[in-house]
C-alpha positions in Angstrom: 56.3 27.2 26.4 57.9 23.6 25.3 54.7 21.6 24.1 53.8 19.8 23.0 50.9 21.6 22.1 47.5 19.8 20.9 45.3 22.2 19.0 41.8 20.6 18.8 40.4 21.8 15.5 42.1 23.2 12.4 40.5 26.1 11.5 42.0 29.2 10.1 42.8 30.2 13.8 43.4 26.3 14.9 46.0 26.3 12.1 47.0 29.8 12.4 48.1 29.0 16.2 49.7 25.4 14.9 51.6 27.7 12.8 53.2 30.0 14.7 54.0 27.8 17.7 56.0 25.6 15.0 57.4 28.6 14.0 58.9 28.9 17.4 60.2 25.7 17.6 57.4 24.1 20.0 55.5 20.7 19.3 52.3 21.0 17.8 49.5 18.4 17.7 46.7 19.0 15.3 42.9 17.3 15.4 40.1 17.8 13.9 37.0 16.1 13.5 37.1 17.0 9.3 39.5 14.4 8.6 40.2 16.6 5.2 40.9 19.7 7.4 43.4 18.0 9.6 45.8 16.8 6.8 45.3 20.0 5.3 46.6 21.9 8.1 49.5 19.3 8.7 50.5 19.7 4.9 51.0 23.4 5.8 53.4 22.7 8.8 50.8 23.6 11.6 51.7 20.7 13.9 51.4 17.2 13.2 48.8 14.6 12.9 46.7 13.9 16.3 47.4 9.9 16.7 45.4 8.2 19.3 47.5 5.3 19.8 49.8 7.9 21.0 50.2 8.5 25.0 49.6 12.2 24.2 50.5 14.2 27.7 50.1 17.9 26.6 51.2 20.7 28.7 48.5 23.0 26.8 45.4 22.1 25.1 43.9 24.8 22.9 40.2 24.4 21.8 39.4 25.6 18.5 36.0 24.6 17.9 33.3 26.2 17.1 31.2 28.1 20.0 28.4 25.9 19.9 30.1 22.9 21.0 32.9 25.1 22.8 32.3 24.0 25.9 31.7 20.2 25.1 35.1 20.0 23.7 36.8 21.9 26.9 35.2 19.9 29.2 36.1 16.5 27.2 40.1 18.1 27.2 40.3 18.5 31.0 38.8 15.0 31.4 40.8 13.0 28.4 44.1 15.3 29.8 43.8 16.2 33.5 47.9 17.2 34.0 47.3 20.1 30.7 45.6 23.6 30.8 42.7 24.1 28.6 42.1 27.5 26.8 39.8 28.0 24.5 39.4 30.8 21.9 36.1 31.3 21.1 34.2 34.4 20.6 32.0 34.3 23.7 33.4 33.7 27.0 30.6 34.2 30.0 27.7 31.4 28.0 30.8 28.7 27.5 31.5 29.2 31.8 28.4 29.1 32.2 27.7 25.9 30.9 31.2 24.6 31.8 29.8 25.3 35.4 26.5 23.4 35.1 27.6 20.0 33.6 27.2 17.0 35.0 29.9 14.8 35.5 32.7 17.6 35.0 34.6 18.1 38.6 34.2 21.4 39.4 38.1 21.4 40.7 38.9 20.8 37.0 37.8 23.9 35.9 40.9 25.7 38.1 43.1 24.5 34.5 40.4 26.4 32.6 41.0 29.1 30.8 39.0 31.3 28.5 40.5 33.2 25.5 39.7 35.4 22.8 42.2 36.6 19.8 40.7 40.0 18.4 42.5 38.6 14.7 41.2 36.9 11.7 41.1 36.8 7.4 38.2 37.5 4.8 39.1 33.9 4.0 38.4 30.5 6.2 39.9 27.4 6.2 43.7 26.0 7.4 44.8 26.9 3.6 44.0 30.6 4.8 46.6 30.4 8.0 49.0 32.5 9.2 51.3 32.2 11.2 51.4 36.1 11.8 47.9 36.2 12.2 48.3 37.6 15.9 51.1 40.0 15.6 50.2 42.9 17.2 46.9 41.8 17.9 44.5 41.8 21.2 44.3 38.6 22.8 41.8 38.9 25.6 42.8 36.5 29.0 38.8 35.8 30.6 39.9 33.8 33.6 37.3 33.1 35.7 37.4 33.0 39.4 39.1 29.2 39.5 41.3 29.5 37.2 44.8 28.9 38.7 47.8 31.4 38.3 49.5 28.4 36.5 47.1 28.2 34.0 46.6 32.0 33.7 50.4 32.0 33.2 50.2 29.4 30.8 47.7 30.9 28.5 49.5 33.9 28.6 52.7 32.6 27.1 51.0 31.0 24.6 49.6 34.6 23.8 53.1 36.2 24.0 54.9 33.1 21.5 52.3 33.9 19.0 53.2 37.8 19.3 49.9 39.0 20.7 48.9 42.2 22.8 47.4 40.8 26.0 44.5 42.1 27.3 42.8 40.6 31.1 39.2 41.3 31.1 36.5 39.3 33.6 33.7 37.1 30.7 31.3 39.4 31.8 33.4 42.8 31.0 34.7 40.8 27.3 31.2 39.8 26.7 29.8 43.6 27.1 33.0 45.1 25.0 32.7 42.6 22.1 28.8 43.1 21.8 29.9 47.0 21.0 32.9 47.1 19.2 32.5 43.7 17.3 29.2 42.2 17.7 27.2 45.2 17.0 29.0 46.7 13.7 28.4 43.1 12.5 24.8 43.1 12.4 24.4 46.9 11.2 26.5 45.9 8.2 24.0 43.1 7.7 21.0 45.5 7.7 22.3 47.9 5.5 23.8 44.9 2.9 20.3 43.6 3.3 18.6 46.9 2.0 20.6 46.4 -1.3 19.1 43.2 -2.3 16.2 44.2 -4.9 17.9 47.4 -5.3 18.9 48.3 -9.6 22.2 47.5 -10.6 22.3 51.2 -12.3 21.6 53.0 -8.3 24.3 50.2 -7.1 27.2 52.0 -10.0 27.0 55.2 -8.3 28.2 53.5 -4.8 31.5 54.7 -3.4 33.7 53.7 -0.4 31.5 54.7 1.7 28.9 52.0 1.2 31.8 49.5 0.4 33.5 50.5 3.7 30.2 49.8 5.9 28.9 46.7 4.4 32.2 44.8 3.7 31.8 42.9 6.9 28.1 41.8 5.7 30.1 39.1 3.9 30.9 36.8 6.9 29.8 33.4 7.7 26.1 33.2 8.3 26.7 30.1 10.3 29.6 31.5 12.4 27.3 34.2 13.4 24.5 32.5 14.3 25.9 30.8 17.2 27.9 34.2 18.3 25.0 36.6 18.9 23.0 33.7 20.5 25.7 33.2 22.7 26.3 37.1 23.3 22.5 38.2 22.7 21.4 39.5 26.4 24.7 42.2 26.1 23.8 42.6 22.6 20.1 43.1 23.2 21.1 45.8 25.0 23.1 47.8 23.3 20.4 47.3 20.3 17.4 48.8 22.4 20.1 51.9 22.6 20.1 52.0 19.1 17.1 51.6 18.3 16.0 54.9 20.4 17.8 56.4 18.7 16.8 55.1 15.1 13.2 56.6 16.7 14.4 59.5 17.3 16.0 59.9 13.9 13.0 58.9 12.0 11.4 61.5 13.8 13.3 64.2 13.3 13.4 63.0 9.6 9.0 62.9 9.4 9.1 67.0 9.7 13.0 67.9 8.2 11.5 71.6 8.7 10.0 71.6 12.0 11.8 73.8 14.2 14.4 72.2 16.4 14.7 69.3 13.4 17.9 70.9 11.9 19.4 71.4 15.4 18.8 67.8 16.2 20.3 66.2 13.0 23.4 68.0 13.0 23.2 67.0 17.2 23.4 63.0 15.9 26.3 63.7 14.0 28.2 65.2 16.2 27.2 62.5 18.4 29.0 60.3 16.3 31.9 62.5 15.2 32.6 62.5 18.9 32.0 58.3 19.1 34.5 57.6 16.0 37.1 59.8 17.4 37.4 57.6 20.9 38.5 54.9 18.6 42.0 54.1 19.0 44.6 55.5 16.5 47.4 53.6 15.1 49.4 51.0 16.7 46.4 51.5 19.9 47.7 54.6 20.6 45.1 57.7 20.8 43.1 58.5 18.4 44.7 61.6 15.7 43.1 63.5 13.4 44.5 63.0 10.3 44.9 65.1 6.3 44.1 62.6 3.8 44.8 63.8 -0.1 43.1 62.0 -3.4 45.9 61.0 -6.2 44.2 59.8 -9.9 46.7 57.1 -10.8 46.3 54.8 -14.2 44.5 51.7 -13.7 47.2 49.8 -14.9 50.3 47.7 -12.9 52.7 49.5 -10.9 51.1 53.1 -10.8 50.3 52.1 -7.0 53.6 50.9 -6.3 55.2 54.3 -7.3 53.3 56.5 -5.5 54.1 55.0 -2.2 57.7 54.5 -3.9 57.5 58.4 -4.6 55.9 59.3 -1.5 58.4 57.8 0.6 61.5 59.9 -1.7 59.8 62.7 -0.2 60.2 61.6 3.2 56.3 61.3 4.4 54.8 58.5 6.1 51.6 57.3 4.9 49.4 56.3 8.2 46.6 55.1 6.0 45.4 54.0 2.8 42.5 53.2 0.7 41.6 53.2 -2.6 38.4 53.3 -4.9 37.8 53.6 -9.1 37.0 56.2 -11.3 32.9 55.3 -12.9 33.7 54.1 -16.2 36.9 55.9 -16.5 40.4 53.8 -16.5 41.4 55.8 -13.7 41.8 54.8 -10.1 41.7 57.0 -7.1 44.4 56.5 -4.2 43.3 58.3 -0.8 46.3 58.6 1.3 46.0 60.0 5.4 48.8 61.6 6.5 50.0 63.9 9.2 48.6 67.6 9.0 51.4 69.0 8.9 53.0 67.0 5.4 49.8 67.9 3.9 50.7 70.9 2.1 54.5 69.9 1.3 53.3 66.1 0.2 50.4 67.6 -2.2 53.4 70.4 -4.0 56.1 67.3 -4.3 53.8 65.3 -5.7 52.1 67.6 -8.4 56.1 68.4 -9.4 56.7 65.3 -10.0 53.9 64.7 -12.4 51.2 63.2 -9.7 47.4 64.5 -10.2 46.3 65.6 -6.8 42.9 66.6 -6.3 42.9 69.4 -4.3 
């Protein structure tokens, strides 16, 4: 791709894009209705300042907006630039085409520079001070071109994927719409519900919490007002999947009113096998299939650099760590490092590392 670029809206993904793109050596163009965004995300390098005394003629126009005016801002792009493509990169892909499709005034023949998008990547943090230009590296970004999109514009949108390092993915709006509602939409709003359960509960039941709760709730922290508009937009293939669930919240609370009837036992230990057999459909690392892994516990002092030498340590021994996490020790200094590795290194990694002065839990 040579640009230039014009990235309408400055966002943490706007920017992000801006970013990367520059990176590359292509000309970026940044707008954004927040006057204070925009310089912000020039300041950082992502592209620079949108000037409209300037005959802009972009060869790509990516729409960063968000999804409630989506849409809006695609169909005022093809109009304000009718030689450019116009992706977009929002969240929801079938309710912006949809609407696309219905306006007035929009010529229908437009629509063939169209292009819906999705990158599967993001931060905690918002804002063009939280971009990266690595954001995408490695990361899904779904292609939802509809039935006029043209194979130029398809082939434009997916080089803009490839410059920024992405793993593209082709999926019809309808098919990205369904996956997102499970694997993204979904998780979302469970989080929420069981965040929302902790509310009035005592600080002293909250000190006994453990990764667990922290692992299942830490997406409960997203933007309320982000959300809104994404499961309205997505809420007939979320609607359904949350009937599914909620047979089987039924059936649970059920089994749960007589623990001791017969059959109840059977049943419980049925749901979670149920969902022993969901998580282990997830993909593994890198996408590849899903592997059972060994993890290990390691107490290291709460104090700089005991985290640092364990890996440093571990990696002397010649295993690779395929994941991490980490939780603390109630009211002890003590933090406790849970490393995953292969089966097979279990046993060896666990001996090294007690030689060498490590407390493993065993």
């Amino acid at each position: 791709m040579s640009g230039p670029v014009l990235v309408l809206g400055s966002g943490l993904l706007g920017a992000s894009i801006g970013l990367g793109l520059r990176a590359r050596g292509i000309d970026v163009v940044v707008s954004d209705p927040s006057p204070t965004a925009q310089a912000v995300a020039v300041d950082i390098g992502a592209g620079r300042a949108f000037n409209k005394a300037e005959a802009l003629a972009p060869q790509l126009v990516v729409v960063a907006a968000p999804p409630d005016v989506t849409a809006q801002v695609v169909a005022d792009a093809l109009t304000g630039y009718p030689s450019a493509v116009v992706v977009d990169i929002a969240s929801v892909k079938g309710a912006i085409l949809a609407e696309l499709q219905a306006m007035d005034g929009l010529p229908q023949d437009s629509l063939s520079r169209y292009v819906g998008t999705h990158p599967m990547a993001g931060r905690e943090l918002s804002g063009p001070a939280a971009a990266r230009g690595e954001l995408f590296n490695s990361m899904p970004w779904v292609l939802c071109a509809s039935e006029a999109s043209s194979a130029h514009a398809v082939k434009v949108a997916h080089s803009l994927a490839i410059d920024l390092d992405a793993v593209v993915f082709r999926f019809t709006p309808d098919e990205h719409d369904g996956a997102v509602a499970l694997v993204s939409h979904l998780p979302q709003l469970m989080s929420s519900l069981v965040a929302s359960r902790l509310a009035e509960t005592p600080a002293s039941s909250l000190s006994l919490a453990g990764n667990g709760l922290r692992d299942v709730t830490r997406i409960a922290a997203s933007d309320p007002s982000l959300w809104v508009q994404i499961l309205g937009a997505n809420a007939p293939k979320l609607l359904e999947i949350m009937k599914g669930v909620r047979t089987d919240l039924d059936r649970l609370i059920n089994t749960l009113s007589a623990p001791t009837a017969p059959g109840a036992r059977l049943d419980l230990a049925q749901l979670m096998t149920e969902g022993n057999e969901g998580q282990s459909r997830i993909p593994g690392k890198h996408g590849g299939p899903a592997q059972q892994y060994s993890w290990l516990t390691v107490l290291v002092d709460d104090r700089p650099g005991q985290i640092a030498s364990l890996l440093t340590e571990i990696g002397e021994i010649g295993v690779n760590v395929e994941d991490l996490r980490m939780d603390h020790s109630a009211g002890l200094q003590v933090g406790m490092v849970e490393i995953s590795v292969l089966p097979a290194k279990r046993a060896g990694l666990v001996e090294d590392l007690m030689e060498r002065g490590w407390k493993v839990v065993q």
